[in-house]
N, C-alpha and C positions, 0 to 999 in steps of 0.2 A: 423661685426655682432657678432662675437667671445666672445669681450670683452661685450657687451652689454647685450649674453646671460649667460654670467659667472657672472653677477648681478641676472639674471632669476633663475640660477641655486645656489645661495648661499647658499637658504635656505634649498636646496637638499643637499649640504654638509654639516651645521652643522646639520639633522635629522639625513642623514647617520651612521656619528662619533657618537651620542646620541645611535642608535643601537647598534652599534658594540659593544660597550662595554658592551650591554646588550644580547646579542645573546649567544644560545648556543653553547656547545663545542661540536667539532666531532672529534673522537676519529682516532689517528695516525693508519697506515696502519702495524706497527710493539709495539714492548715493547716499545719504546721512549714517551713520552708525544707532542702533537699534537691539534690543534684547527684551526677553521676554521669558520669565523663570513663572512655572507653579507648582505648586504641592499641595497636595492634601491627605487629611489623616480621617480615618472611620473608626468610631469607637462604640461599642454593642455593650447594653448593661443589661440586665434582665428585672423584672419586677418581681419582687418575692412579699411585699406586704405592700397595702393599701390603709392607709384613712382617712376614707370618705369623709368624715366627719371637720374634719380640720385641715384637710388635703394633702397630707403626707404620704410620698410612696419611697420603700427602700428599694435600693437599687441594689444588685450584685453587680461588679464591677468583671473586666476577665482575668485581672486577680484573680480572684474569689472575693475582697474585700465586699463589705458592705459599706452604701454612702446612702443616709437621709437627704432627702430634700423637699423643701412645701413646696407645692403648685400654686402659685397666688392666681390674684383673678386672671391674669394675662393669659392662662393657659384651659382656653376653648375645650368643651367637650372631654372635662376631664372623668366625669363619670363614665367614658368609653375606655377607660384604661382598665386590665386586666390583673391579676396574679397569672403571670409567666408571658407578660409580653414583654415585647425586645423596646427598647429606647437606644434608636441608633442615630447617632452623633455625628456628625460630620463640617471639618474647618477645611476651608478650601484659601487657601493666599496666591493671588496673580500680582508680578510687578513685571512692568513695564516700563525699560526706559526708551527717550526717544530724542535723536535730533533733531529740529526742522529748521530749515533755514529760514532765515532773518525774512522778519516781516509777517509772516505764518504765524507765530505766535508771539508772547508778552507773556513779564514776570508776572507768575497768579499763583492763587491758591484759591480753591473749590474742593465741597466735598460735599456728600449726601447718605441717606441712610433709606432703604425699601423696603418692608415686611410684608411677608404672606403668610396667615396660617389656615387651617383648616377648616373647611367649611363646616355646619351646623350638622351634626349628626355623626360624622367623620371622626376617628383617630385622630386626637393630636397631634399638630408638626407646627413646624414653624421654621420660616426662614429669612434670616437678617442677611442685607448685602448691605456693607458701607465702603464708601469710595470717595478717596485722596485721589487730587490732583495736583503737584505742586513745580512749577517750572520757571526756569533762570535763564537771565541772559548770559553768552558769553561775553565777556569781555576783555581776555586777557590769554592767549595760548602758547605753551611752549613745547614745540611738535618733540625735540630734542630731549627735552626731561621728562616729557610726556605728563603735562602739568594743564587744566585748562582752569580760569577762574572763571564763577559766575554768581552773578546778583541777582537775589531774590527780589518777591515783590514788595517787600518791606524794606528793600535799598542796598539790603547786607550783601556784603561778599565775601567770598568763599574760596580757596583756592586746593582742587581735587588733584591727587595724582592717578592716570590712567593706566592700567594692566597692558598687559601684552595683548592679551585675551581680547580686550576692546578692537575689533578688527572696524576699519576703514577712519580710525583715528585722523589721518591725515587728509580727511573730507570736511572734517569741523571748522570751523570759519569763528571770526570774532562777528559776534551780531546772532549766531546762530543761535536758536533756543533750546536748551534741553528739561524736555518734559518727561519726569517721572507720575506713574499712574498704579496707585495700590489699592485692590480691591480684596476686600474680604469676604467672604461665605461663609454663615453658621447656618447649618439646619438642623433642626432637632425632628425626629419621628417618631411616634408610638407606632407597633407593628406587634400583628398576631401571625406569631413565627407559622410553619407551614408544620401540620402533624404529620 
């Protein structure tokens, strides 16, 4: 079902990325420079056939399209799913960038993955949160062309050019670190619409 609904879900990731780049900036908790973008998209399919037998249910899309998909064993309590329940979808993407000054942090990268789904008896859901961390030293800034380089934790360097938009540019220092932080949100839910 996984792979089936990450077709479902595609076009919830390239809107997302279309936002982010368009959201606005929210200001760091200190003098570093700081932003903070999310978006998210909800997408409602309805069940129109079930089989039990082999786990298949079709979906109506808000198309109208129809899309098959198996429910492998991952998906709890699937004998609680309906003809004419709702399967609503939802991708949620936060990025976070961050300066902090020297010493505060190190070149790294970290990430992990959460799941909940639904208890015994319950409507199917489920929900994956995965989270990137990855952050550079600076070591190289030019206020003037508005240029800062930074080395990951792997040694590499990089040299970025900074927007206008980037406000308190002229607080970054060499030594400072910048930490971006990306987290994602899939939830899936089976739901018995209200008559």
């Amino acid at each position: 079902m996984k792979n089936q609904l990450v077709s479902l879900l595609a076009a919830t990731a390239v809107f997302a990325l279309a936002v982010l780049g368009a959201a606005p900036a929210v200001a760091a908790a200190h003098d570093k420079p700081g932003r903070t973008v999310s978006a998210s998209v909800t997408r409602t399919s309805t069940v129109t056939k079930i089989d039990k037998k082999d786990r298949w249910v079709t979906l109506k899309l808000e198309d109208g399209s129809l899309v098959d998909v198996q429910a492998g064993p991952a998906v709890k309590n699937f004998d609680q799913i309906k003809v004419g329940d709702q399967l609503i979808a939802q991708a949620q993407d936060t990025v976070t960038i961050e300066v902090v000054p020297a010493g505060q942090a190190a070149p790294n990268v970290t990430g992990g993955s959460s799941l909940v789904t639904a208890p015994k008896g319950a409507k199917p859901m489920g929900v994956v949160v995965d989270t990137v961390v990855v952050s550079g030293k600076v070591t190289a800034i030019d206020y003037d062309a508005r240029t800062v380089t930074l080395v990951g934790p792997e040694g590499n360097s990089r040299t970025f050019k900074v927007g206008p938009e980037a406000q308190k540019f002229g607080a970054v220092k060499q030594g400072d670190v910048v930490v971006v932080t990306l987290k994602s949100a899939t939830s899936l839910q089976v739901v018995t619409p209200a008559r």
